[in-house]
DRENKOLSE-705210 format. One record per residue: residue in three letters; x, y, z of N, C-alpha, C in turn. Coordinates in steps of 0.2 Angstrom, whole numbers, padded with zeros to 4 digits, always signed. Layout:
ALAXYZXYZXYZ ...
END
This chain:
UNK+0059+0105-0031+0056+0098-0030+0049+0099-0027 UNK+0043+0096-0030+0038+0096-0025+0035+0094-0019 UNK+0030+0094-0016+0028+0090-0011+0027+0082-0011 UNK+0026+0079-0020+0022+0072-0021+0030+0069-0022 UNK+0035+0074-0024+0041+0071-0023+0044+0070-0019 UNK+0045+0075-0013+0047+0074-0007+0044+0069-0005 UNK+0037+0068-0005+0035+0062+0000+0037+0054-0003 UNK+0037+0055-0011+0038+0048-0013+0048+0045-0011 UNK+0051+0051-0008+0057+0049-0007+0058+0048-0001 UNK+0054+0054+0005+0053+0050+0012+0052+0041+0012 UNK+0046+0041+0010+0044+0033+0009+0049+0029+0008 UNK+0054+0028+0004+0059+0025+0001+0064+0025+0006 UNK+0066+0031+0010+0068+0030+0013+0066+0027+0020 UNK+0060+0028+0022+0057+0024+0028+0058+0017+0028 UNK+0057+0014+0021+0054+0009+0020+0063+0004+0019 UNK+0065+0008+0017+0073+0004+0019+0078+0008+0024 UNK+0075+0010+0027+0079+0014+0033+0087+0018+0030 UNK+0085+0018+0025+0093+0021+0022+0093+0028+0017 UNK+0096+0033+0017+0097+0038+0014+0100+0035+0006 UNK+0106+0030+0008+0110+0029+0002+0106+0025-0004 UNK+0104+0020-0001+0100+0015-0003+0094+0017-0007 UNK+0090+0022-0003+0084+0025-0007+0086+0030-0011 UNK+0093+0033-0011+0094+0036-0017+0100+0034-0021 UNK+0099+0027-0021+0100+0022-0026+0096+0019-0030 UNK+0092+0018-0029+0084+0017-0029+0081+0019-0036 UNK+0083+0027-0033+0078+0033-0035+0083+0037-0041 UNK+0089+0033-0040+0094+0038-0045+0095+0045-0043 UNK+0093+0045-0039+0097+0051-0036+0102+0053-0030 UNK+0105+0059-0033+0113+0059-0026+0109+0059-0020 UNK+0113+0057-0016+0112+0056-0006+0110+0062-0005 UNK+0114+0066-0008+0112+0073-0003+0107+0076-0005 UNK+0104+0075-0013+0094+0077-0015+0091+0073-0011 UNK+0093+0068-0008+0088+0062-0004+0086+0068+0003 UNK+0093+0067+0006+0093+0070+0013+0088+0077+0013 UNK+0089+0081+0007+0088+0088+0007+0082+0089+0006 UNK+0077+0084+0001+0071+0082+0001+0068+0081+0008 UNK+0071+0077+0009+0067+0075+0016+0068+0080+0023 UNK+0073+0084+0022+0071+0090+0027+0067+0094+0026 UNK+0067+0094+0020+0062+0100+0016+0056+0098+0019 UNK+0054+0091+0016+0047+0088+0019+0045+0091+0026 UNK+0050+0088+0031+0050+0089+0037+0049+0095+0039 UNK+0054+0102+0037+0054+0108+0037+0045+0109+0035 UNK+0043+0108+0032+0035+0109+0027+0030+0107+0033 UNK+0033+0102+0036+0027+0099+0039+0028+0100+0049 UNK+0032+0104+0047+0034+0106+0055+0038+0101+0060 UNK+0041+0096+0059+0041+0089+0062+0046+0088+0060 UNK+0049+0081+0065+0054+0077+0062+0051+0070+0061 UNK+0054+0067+0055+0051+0062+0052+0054+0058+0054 UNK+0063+0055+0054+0067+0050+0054+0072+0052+0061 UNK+0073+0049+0064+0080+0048+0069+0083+0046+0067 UNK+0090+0052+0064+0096+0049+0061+0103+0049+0064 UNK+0108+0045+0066+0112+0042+0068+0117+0042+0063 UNK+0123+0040+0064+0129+0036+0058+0129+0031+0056 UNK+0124+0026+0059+0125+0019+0056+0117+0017+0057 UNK+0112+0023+0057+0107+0019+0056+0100+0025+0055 UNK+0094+0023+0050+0089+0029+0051+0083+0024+0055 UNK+0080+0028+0058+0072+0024+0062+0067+0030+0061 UNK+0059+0029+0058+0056+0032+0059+0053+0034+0064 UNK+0051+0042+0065+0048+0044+0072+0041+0043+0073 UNK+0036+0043+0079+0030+0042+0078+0027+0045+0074 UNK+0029+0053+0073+0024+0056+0068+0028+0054+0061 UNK+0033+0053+0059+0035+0051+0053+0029+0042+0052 UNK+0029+0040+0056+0024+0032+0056+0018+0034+0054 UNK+0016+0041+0056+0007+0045+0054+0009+0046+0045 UNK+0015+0051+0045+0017+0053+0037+0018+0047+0033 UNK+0022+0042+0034+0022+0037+0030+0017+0034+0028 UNK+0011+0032+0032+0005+0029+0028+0002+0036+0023 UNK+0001+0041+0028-0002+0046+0024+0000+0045+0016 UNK+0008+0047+0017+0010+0048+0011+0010+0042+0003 UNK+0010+0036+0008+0007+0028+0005+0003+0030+0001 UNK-0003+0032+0004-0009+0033+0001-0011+0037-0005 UNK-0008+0044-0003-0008+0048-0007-0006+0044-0015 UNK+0001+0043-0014+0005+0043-0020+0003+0036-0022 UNK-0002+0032-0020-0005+0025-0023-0009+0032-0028 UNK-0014+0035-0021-0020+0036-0027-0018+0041-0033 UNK-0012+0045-0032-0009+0048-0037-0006+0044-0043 UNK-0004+0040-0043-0001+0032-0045-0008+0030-0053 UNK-0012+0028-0048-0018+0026-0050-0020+0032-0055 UNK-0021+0036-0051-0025+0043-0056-0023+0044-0062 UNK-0014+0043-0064-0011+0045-0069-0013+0038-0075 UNK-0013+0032-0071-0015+0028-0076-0021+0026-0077 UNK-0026+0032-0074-0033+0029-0077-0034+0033-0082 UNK-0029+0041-0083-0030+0045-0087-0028+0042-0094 UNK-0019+0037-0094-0015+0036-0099-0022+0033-0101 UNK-0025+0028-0100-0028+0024-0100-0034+0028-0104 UNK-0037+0031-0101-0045+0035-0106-0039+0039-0110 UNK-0035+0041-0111-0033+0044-0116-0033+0039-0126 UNK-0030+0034-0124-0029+0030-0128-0034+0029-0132 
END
């Protein structure tokens, strides 16, 4: 998995607080969610999420990553569709 992946499924789950949810989402198993987002973590030397059994919370550096990674994957978002686009 790469890093635009990883980060487009931290988001997902930051953004609903849930593992399960955002890999419902995403169509994919709990445990690619989970394993993505260590991997993230592991990458970026940090912990992103406070995990619990009944609940996930962003950390303050996960709150620095999740805009970062907003951003990115807007303009990555974008970039793909200005190509679709002059391609045509």
């Amino acid at each position: 998995m790469n890093p635009l992946e990883r980060m487009r499924i931290f988001t997902r789950v930051a953004e609903l607080a849930s593992f399960t949810q955002a890999a419902d989402t995403l169509g994919l198993p709990k445990a690619s969610t989970s394993t993505a987002v260590q991997q993230l973590e592991t990458q970026l030397g940090t912990r992103l999420l406070h995990r619990t059994t009944r609940r996930v919370a962003v950390t303050d550096q996960g709150e620095r990553v999740f805009h970062w990674a907003q951003r990115i994957l807007d303009d990555m978002d974008q970039l793909l569709q200005e190509v679709a686009v002059t391609r045509r």
